[in-house]
C-alpha positions as CSV (number, residue, x, y, z in Angstrom):
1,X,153.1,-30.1,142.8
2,X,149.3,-29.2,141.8
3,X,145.6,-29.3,143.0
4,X,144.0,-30.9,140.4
5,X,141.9,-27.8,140.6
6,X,142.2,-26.7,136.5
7,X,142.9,-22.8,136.3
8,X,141.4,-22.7,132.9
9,X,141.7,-24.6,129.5
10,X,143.4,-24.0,126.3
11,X,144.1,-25.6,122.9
12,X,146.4,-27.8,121.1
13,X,147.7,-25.0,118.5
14,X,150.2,-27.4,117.1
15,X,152.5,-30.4,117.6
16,X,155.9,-31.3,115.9
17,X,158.0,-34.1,116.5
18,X,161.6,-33.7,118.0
19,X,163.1,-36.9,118.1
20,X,161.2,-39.6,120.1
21,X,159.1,-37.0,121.4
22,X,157.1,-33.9,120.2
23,X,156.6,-30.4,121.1
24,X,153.5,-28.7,122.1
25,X,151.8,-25.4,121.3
26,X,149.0,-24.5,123.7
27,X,147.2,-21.3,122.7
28,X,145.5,-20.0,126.3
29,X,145.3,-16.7,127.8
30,X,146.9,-18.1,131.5
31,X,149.6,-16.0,131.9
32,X,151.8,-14.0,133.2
33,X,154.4,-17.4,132.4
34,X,157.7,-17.5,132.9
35,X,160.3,-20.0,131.3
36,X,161.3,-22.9,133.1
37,X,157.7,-22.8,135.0
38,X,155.8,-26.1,135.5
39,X,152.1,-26.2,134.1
40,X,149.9,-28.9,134.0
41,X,148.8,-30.0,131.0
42,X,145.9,-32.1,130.6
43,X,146.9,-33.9,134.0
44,X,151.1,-34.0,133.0
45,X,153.6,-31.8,134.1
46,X,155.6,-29.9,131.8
47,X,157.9,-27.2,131.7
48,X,157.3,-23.9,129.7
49,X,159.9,-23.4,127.1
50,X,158.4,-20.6,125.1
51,X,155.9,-18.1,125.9
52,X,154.4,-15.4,123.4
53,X,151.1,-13.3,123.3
54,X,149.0,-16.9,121.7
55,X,150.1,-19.3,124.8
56,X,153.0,-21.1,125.4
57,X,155.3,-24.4,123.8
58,X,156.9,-27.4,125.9
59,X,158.8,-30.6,125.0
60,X,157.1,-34.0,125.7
61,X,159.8,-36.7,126.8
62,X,159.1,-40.5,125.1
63,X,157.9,-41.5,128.4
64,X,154.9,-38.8,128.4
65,X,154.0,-39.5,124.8
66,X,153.7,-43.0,125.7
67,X,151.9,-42.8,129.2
68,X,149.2,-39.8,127.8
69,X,147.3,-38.7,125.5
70,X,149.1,-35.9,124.8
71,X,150.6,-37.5,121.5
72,X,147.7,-38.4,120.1
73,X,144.9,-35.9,120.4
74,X,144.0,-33.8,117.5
75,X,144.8,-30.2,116.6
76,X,142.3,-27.8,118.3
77,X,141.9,-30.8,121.5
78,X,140.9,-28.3,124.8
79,X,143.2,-29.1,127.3
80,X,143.0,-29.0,131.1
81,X,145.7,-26.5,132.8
82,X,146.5,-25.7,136.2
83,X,150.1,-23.9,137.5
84,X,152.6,-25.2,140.3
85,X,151.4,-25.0,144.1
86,X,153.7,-22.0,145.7
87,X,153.9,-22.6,148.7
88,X,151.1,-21.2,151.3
89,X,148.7,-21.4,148.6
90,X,144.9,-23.2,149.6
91,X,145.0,-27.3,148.9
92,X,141.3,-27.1,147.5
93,X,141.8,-30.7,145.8
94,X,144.4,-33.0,146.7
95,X,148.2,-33.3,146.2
96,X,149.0,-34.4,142.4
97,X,152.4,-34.8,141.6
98,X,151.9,-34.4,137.3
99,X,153.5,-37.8,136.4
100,X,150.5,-39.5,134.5
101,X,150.7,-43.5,135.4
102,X,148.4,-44.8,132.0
103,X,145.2,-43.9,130.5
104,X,142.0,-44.8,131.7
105,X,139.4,-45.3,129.5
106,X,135.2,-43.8,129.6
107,X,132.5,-46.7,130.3
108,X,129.7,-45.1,130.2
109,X,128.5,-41.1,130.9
110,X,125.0,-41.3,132.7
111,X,123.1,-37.6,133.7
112,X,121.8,-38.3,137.5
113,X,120.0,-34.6,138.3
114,X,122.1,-32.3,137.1
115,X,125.3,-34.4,137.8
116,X,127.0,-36.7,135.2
117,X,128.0,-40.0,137.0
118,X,131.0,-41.3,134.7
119,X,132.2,-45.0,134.9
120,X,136.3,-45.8,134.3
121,X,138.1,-48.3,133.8
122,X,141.1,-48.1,134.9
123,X,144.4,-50.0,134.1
124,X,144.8,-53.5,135.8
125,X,148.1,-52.2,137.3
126,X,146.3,-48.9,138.5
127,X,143.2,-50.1,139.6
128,X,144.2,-51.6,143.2
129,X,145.6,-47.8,144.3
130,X,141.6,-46.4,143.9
131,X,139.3,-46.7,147.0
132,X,135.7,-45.5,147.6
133,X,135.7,-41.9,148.6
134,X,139.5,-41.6,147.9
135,X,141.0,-38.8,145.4
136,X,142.1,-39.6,141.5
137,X,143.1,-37.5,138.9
138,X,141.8,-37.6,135.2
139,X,143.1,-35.1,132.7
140,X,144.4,-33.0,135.7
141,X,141.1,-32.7,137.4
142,X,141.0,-33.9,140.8
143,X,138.0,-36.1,142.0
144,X,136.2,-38.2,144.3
145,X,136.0,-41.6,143.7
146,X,132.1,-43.0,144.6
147,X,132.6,-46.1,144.4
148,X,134.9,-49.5,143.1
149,X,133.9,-52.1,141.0
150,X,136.5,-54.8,139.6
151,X,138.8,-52.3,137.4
152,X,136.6,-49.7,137.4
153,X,135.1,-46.9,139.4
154,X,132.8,-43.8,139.2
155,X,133.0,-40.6,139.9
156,X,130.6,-37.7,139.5
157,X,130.8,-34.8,137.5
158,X,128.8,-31.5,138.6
159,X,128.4,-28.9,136.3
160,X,130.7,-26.3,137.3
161,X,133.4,-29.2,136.5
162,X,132.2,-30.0,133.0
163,X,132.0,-26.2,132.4
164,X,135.5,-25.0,133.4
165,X,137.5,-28.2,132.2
166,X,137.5,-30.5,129.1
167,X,135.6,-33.0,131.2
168,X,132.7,-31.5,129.9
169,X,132.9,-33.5,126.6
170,X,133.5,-37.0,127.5
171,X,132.0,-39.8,125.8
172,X,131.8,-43.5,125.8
173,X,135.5,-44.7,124.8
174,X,137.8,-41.3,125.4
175,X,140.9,-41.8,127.2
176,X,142.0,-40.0,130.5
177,X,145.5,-39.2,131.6
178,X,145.1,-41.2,135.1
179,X,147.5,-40.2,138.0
180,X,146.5,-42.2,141.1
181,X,146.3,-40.9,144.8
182,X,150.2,-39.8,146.2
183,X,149.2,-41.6,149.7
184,X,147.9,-44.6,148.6
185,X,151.3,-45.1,146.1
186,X,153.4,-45.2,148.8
187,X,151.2,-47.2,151.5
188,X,150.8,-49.9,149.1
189,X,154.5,-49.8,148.1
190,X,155.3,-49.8,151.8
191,X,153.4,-53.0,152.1
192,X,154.8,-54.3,149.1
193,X,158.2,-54.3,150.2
194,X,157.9,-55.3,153.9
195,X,158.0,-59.1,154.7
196,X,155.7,-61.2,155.9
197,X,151.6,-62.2,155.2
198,X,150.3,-59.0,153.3
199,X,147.1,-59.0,155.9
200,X,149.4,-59.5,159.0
201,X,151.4,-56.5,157.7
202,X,148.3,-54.1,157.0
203,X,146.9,-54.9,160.4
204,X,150.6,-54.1,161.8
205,X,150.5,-51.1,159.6
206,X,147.2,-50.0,161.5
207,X,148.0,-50.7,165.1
208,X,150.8,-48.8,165.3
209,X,149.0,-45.3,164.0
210,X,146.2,-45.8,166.0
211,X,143.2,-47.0,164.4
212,X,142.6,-50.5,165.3
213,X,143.6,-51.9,169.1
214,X,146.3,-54.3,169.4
């Protein structure tokens, strides 16, 4: 499990293929790693199997190359990273599990103050699990959605954000490794499942933990 609170960033050093899938060299000085250890790369989990005084390598499955953009981004891409929760340590963002659900794509970047208030658009499939002032992730950074609109939604960068992560570089068109909120996956698979009319079982869904009276 993660924050979506990025440690630091590093770089693609290299990528070669293995198989249906790649590996990935990621010069950064975060460290002291250990192999087996889960690290967030760029929003998706994966598991350190190399480390050395430059950064560290890891194996990317099919099923990340074709969910991210960790396949496709060019030598010398800065990439968001961010260690496994231990246990004890402070939730500062929100729980993100590292399993990337699609890419989301940049609208539009507009400076409001000091702020950037970025637009998304989010996959069809991914777009009915983000709420007004609930959490998202986007490249492993975790943030507050403002506000819905269709398929897409904004959320606002300050500059602290755009300084410490890669966030700092978006532009109209990039793609974003898109994990959606933990909590809303399983309420709306939990309504999903159960019988009945979908409103009848959301109002059911509310009565019984408290916030609406029978």
């Amino acid at each position: 499990m993660f924050t979506g609170l990025v440690e630091t960033t590093g770089e693609l050093r290299a990528r070669e293929g293995r198989g249906k899938g790649f590996r990935l060299e990621v010069a950064t000085g975060l460290g002291p790693l250990a192999l087996g250890e889960s690290i967030a790369v760029s929003g998706a989990c994966l598991t350190v199997i190399e480390h050395a005084a430059w950064g560290f390598a890891a194996d990317v499955s099919l099923e990340t190359a074709d969910k991210t953009t960790l396949g496709r981004l060019p030598v010398g891409a800065k990439l968001n990273l961010e260690r496994s929760l231990r246990l004890g340590d402070r939730l500062g963002g929100h729980l993100v599990t590292g399993h990337v659900d699609g890419l989301a794509r940049v609208r539009s970047v507009q400076t409001v103050g000091e702020a950037w208030r970025v637009v998304v658009e989010a996959p069809r499939e991914l777009s009915r699990f983000v709420a007004p002032k609930g959490s998202v992730t986007l490249d492993g950074t975790s943030l507050t959605v403002n506000g819905v609109d269709g398929d897409a939604f904004d959320v606002m960068l300050i500059p602290h954000t755009r300084e410490v992560t890669n966030l700092g570089r978006l532009t109209t068109g990039v793609e974003l490794n898109m994990e959606v909120d933990l909590v809303a996956r399983y309420v709306l698979r939990y309504l999903d499942v159960s019988s009945g009319d979908p409103d009848a079982r959301l109002r059911d869904v509310l009565e019984r933990a408290g916030f609406i009276r029978p």
